[in-house]
C-alpha positions in Angstrom: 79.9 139.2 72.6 80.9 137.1 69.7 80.5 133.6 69.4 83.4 130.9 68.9 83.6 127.8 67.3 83.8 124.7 69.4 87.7 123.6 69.5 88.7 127.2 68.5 91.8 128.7 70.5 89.4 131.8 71.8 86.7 129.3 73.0 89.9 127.0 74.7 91.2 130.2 76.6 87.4 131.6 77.9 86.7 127.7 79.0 90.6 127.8 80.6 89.7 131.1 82.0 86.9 129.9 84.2 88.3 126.7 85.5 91.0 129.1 86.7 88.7 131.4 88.5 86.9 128.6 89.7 90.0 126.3 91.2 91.6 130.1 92.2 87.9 130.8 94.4 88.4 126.5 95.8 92.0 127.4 96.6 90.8 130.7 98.6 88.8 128.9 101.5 91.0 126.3 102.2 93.1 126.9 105.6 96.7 126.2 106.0 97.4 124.2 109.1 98.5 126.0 112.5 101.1 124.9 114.7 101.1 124.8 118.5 104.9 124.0 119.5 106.1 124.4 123.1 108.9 123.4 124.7 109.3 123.0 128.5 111.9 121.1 131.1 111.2 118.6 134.1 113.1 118.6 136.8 112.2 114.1 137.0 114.5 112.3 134.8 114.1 111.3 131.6 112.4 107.5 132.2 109.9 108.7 134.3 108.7 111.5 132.2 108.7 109.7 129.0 106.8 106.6 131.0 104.4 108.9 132.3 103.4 110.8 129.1 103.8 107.3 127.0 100.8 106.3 129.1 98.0 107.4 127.3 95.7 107.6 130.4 98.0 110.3 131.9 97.7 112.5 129.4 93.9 113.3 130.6 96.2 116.2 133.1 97.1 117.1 130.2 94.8 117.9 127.6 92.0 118.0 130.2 89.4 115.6 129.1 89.1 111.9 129.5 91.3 109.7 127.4 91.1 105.6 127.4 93.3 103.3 125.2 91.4 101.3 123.2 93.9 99.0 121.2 97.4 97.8 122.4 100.4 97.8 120.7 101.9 94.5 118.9 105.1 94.8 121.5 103.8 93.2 124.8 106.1 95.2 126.5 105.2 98.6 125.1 101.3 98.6 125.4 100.9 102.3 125.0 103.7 101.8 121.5 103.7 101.8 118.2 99.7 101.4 116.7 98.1 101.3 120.0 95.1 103.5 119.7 93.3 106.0 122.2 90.4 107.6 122.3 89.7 111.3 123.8 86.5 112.4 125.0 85.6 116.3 124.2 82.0 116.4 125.3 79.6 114.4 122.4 82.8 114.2 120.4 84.8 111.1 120.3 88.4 111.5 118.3 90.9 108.5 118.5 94.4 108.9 118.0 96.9 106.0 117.1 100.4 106.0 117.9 102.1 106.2 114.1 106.1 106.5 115.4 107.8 105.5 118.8 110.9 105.4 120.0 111.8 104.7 124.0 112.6 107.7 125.7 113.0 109.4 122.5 109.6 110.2 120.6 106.3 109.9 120.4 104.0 110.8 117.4 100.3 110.5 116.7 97.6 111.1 114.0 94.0 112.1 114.8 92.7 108.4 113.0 89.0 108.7 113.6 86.7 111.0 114.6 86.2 114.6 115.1 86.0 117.6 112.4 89.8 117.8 111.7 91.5 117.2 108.4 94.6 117.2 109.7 96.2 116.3 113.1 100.2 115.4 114.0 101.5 115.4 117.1 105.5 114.7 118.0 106.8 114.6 120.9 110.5 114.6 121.4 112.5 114.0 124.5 115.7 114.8 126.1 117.8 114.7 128.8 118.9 118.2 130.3 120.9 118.2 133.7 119.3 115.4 135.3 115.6 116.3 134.2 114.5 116.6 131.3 113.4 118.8 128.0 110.0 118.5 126.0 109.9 119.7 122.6 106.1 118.8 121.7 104.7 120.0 118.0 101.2 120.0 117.1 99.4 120.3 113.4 96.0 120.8 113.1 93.7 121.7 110.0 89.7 121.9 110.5 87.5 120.8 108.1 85.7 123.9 108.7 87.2 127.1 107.7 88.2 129.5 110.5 88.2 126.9 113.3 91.6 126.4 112.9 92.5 129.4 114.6 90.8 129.4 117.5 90.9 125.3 118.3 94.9 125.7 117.8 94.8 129.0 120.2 92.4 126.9 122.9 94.5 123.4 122.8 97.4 125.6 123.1 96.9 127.3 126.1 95.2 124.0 127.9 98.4 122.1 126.6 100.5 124.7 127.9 98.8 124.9 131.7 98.7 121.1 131.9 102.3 120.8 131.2 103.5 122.8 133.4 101.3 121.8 136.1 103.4 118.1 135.8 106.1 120.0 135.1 106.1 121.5 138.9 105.2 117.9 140.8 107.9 116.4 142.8 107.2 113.0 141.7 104.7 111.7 138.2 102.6 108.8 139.7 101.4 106.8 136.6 98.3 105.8 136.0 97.3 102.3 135.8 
């Protein structure tokens, strides 16, 4: 193999060569995000669905594990609003998630904050009214820090996201937690 001069084009180009091999092999192990997205009407109306799920408490049904709010929002008369902050229990693993957009009766959205083994976690929930109920349009992003995780926590959360809903979906009234 011949040798090259320092700051000759042919040395340039081998060193170029290798940095691109090396970002290309960085590149190849990182995961895109997944997306869990379902969509599903309520018979209540509109208020009481959005109070219900606003409550971060209530969302234990849910998701299936214990959830406490652990800071309040600025607006005294939105507590579960805009920065307040909860906390979800997933056996030794404690994630918080704080409340980055909120609009009454319109949206929620969320970012894992603290916590857990995820790079990357967005939640939005939208709501609607739809012939005297009421339509859910809730989106989920989620990127583990550890490759091939994502798959199978995405296809997990999904299903448990999807059984809770529907289970409120089919009571007659939603009793809020206090």
């Amino acid at each position: 193999m011949p040798k090259t001069q320092p700051g000759s084009p042919m040395r340039d180009s081998v060193r170029a060569a290798r940095r691109t091999r090396v970002g290309t092999q960085r590149v190849a192990f990182t995961m895109p995000h997944k997306t869990i997205s379902i969509s599903i009407d309520f018979p209540q109306p509109l208020s009481a669905v959005f109070a219900h799920l606003s409550e971060h408490e209530n969302l234990a049904a849910v998701f299936g594990v214990p959830i406490k709010r652990i800071a309040t929002s600025r607006d005294p008369n939105e507590p579960n609003g805009l920065g307040s902050v909860r906390r979800l229990f997933i056996g030794p693993v404690r994630v918080e998630e704080t409340i980055t957009a909120f609009e009454k009766d319109r949206t929620i959205e969320y970012r894992v904050t603290k916590g857990g083994f995820l790079k990357h976690h967005h939640g939005v929930m939208r709501f609607s009214e739809q012939s005297g109920g009421t339509h859910l349009d809730y989106t989920v992003e989620i990127q583990s820090i550890f490759p091939f995780v994502t798959m199978p926590l995405t296809a997990a959360l999904g299903f448990g996201m999807r059984r809770g809903l529907t289970k409120l979906s089919r009571r007659d009234r939603l009793a809020l937690v206090k």
